[in-house]
N, C-alpha and C positions, 0 to 999 in steps of 0.2 A: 063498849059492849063486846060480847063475845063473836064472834061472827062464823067462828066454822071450827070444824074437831073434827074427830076421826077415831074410829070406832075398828076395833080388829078383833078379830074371832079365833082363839088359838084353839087345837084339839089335841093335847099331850098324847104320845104315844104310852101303849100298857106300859107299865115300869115306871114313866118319867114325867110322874104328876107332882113328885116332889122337887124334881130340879126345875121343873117347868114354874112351880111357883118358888121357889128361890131365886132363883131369873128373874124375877118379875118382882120382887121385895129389892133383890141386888140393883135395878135401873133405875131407884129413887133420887138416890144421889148425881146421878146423869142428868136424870129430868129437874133437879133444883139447881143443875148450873146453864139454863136455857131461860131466859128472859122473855121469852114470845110465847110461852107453855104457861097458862095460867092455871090451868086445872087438870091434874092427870090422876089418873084412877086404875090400879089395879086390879083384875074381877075371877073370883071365882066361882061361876053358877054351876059347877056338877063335879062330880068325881075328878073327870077328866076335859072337865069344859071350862077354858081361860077365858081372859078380854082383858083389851085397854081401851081405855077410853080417856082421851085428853081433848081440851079447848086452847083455841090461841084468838088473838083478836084479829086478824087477818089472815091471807091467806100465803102472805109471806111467811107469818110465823110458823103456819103449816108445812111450807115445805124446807121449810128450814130444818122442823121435828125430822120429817123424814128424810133428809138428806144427815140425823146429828148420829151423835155414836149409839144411841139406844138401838134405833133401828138398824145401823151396822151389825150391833151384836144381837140384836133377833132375828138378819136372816143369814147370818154368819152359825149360828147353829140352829137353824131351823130344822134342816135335815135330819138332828140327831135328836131332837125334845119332842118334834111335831108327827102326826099321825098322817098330814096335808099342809101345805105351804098356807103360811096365817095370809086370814082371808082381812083384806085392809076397804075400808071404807071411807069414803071421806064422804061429811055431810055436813050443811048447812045449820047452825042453830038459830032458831029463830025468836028466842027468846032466853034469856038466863037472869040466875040467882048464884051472885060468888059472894062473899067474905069481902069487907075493903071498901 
């Protein structure tokens, strides 16, 4: 079962809501080479309002996520895409539905 994920809140700067979600289609292939990442989800709710959202099944796999190169290269240009440094969450799930 899934046991924790983590949730981050990005806010594109004006101009840079299209590399902000090119960004975020480019770290696919990153996150399908991480074994502990069961579910990641790229989010766009507004013009200029991102998110991710992935599950691991522990909380190893967690900080593995954030120790891998996605998170490298999201606060390695955070300063030039972001409006405010993305706001990172880590949270408990307490119940899931995956595929498998």
């Amino acid at each position: 079962m899934t046991k924790c994920s983590l949730y981050v809140h990005l806010e594109a700067k004006p101009g840079k809501e299209q590399e902000v979600a090119d960004f975020l289609v480019s770290a696919l292939p990153l996150v399908n080479q991480e074994p502990e990442t069961t579910a990641w989800f790229a989010l766009k709710m507004g013009p200029s309002t991102f998110g991710i959202f992935d599950a691991f099944p522990s909380e190893a796999g967690r900080d593995a996520h954030l120790s891998g190169e996605v998170a490298k290269a999201l606060m390695a240009k955070a300063s030039d895409l972001f409006a405010k440094p993305p706001q990172i969450n880590k949270v408990d799930v307490l119940a899931d539905k995956l595929p498998g």
